[in-house]
N, C-alpha and C positions, 0 to 999 in steps of 0.2 A: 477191740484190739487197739492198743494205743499207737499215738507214732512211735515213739520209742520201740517198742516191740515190732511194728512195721519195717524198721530200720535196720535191727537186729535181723529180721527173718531176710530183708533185701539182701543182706551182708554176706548171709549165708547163701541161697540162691546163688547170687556174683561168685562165689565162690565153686558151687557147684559147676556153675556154666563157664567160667576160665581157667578156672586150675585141674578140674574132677574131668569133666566132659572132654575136653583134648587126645586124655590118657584112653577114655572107657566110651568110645564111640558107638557103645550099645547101651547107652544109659541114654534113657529120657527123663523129664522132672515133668510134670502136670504142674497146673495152673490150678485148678481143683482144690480147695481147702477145707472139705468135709470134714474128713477123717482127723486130717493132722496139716499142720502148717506145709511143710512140704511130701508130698510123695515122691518116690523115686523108683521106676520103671527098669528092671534090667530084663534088656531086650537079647537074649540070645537062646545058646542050648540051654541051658539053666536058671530058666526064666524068675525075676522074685521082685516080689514087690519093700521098697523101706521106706520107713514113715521117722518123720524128724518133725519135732514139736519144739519149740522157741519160747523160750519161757524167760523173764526178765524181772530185776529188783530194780526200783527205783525208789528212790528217796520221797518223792513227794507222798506217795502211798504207801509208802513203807509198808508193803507185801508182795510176793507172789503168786497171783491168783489163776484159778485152772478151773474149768466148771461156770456154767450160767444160772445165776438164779432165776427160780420157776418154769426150767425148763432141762431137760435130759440129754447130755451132751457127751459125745467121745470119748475126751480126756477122764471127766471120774468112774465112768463105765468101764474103761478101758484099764483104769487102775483097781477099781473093784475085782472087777471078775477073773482078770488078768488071762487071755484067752490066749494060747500058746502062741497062735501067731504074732501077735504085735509082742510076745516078750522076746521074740527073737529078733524079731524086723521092725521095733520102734526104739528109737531115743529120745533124748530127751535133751534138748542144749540149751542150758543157761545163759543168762549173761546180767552183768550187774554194772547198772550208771558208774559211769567213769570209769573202771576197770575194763582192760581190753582183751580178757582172759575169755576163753571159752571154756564152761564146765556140761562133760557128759555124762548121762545118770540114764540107766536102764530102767524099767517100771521099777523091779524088786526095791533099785534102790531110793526112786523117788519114792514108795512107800513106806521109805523110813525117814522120811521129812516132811509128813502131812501133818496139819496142826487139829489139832483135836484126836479125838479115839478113833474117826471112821471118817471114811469118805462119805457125801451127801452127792449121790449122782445127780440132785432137782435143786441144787445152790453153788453158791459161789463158796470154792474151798482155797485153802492157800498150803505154802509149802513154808515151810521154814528156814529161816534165811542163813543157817547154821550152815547149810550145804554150801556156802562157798569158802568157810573155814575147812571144809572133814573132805571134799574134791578135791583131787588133782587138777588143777588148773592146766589148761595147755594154750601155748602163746597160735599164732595165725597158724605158722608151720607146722608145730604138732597137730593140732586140729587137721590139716588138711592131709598129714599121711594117716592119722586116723582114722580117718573118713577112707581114703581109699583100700584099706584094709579091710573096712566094714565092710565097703561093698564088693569088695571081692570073694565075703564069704558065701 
């Protein structure tokens, strides 16, 4: 993970823990990065687990990439097989060098931005950077009553 994408994922977190957390004092976030960059814990009668993955364009590499090579990881598993849970309870948030836009993309729709025919769940795959042309971009604000809506489902 780069710092760039460290950065973004921090951004997000700060965001979860002072704007999100206040409201929904039965949410918790794990520290845990297995699954997905962030989890998120709702602790009540209606217990659910939501998974936010941080994915970011940068210039110097000019790609987006998801998946490790030589080894079987989350992210292209997760979009392969697409297993009902994480199509409900994962997103997927963008973000692109020097633009301060947040773009959110459900699996369905990240899978219509992989490059090539198919995912390779034992390499490194990328997305296509077309997605932040064909996204609704949302500035800090919208992103954060979108989120609160998300986890209120």
């Amino acid at each position: 993970m780069s710092e760039l994408e460290i950065s973004y994922e921090n951004k997000v977190r700060a965001i979860l823990l002072e704007q999100i957390m206040p409201c929904f004092p039965e949410i918790q976030i794990l520290e845990s990065k297995v699954i997905a960059d962030i989890i998120i814990c709702r602790n009540n009668e209606n217990p659910k687990l939501f998974f936010l993955e941080i994915k970011h364009f940068s210039y110097s590499k000019n790609r987006i990439g998801f998946g490790s090579k030589g080894k079987i990881t989350f992210q292209p598993e997760i979009l392969s097989k697409r297993p009902k849970h994480f199509e409900d309870n994962m997103r997927w948030v963008f973000f692109k060098e020097r633009d301060p836009f947040y773009y959110v993309l459900n699996n369905e729709d990240c899978c219509r931005y992989i490059m090539g025919k198919s995912i390779d769940i034992n390499k490194q795959n990328n997305f296509k950077d077309k997605l932040y042309r064909e996204t609704q971009p949302f500035n800090e604000h919208e992103f954060i009553d979108w989120l609160m809506c998300w986890l209120k489902s």
